[in-house]
C-alpha positions in Angstrom: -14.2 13.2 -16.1 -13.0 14.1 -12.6 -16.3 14.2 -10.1 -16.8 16.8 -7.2 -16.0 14.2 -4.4 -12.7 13.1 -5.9 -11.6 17.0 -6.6 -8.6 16.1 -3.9 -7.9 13.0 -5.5 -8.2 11.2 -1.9 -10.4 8.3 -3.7 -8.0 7.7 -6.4 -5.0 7.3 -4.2 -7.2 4.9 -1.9 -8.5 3.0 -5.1 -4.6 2.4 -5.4 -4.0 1.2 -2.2 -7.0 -0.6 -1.5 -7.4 -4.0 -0.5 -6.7 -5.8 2.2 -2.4 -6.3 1.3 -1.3 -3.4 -0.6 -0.2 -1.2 2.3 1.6 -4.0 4.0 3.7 -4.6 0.5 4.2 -0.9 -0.2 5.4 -0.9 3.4 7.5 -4.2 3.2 9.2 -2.5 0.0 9.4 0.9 1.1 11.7 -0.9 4.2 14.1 -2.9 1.3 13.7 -4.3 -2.4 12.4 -7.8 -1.8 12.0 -11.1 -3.5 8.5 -12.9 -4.0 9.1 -15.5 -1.2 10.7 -12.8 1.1 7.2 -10.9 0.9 5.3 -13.8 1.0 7.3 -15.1 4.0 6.5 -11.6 5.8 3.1 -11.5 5.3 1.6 -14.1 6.9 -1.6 -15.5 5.7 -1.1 -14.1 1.8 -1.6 -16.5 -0.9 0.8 -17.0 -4.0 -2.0 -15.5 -5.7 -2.8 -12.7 -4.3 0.5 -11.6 -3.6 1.0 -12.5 -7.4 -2.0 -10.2 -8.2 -1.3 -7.1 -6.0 1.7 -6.9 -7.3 0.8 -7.1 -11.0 -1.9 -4.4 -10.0 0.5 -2.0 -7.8 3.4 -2.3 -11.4 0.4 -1.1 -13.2 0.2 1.5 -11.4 3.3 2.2 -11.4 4.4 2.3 -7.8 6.3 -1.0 -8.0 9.3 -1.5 -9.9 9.4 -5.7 -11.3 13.5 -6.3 -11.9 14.0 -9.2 -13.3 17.8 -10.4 -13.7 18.8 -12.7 -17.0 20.8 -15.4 -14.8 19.2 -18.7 -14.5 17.2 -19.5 -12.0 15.4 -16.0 -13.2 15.3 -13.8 -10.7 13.1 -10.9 -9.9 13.1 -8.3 -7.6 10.4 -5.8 -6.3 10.7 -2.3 -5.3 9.2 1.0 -4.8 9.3 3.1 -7.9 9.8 7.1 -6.8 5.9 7.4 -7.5 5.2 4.4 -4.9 8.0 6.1 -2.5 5.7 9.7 -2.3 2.8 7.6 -2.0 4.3 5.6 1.1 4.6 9.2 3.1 1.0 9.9 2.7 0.3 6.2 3.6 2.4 7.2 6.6 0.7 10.0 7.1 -2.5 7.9 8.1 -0.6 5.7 9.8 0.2 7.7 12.3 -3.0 9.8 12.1 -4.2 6.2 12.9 -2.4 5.3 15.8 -3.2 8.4 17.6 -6.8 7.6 17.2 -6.7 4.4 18.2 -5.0 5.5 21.6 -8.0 8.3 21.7 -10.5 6.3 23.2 -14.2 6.4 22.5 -15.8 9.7 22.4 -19.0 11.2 24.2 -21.4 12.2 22.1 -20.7 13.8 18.7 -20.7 17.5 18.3 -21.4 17.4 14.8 -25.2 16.0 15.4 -25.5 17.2 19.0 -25.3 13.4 20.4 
């Protein structure tokens, strides 16, 4: 059952990206298909785990795409599935809402409570 403060579906697409590396890897894949170690490699500071784990979670869900090709050594691929692409432009979205608040500044007071 749906409740009132998910009737936009904001919390379910955050409960999808959430976490501290799921919007770096849906970014590093939206840029190219990548590799494991290529991801790991450009995200610094991920372990084999996690990586391992977000992107077991994010196939799931069905934004990541896991080829993996018959040769030997196996290997396997990642990429954005179309459902993981349309959620990268609303990721981007924020983004950029994001970087023009950062630049903002603090504000004075808050109209909202009269501060």
């Amino acid at each position: 059952m749906q409740t009132m403060a998910d009737e936009c579906g904001f919390s379910t697409a955050v409960a999808v990206i959430g976490g501290k590396w799921k919007a770096d890897i849906l970014w590093q894949l939206h840029v190219a298909p990548r590799r494991f170690g290529r991801l790991r490699a450009l995200l610094p500071g991920i372990s084999e785990k996690v990586l391992m784990g977000q992107l077991r979670e994010m196939e799931r869900d069905g934004i990541v795409d896991r080829h993996e090709t018959p040769a030997r050594p196996v290997k396997v691929v990642y990429s954005l599935t179309p459902h993981g692409a349309a959620l990268n432009a609303g990721v981007c979205a924020l983004s950029l809402w994001g970087l023009a608040h950062r630049t903002r500044g603090p504000e004075i007071g808050n109209p909202a409570t009269g501060d």
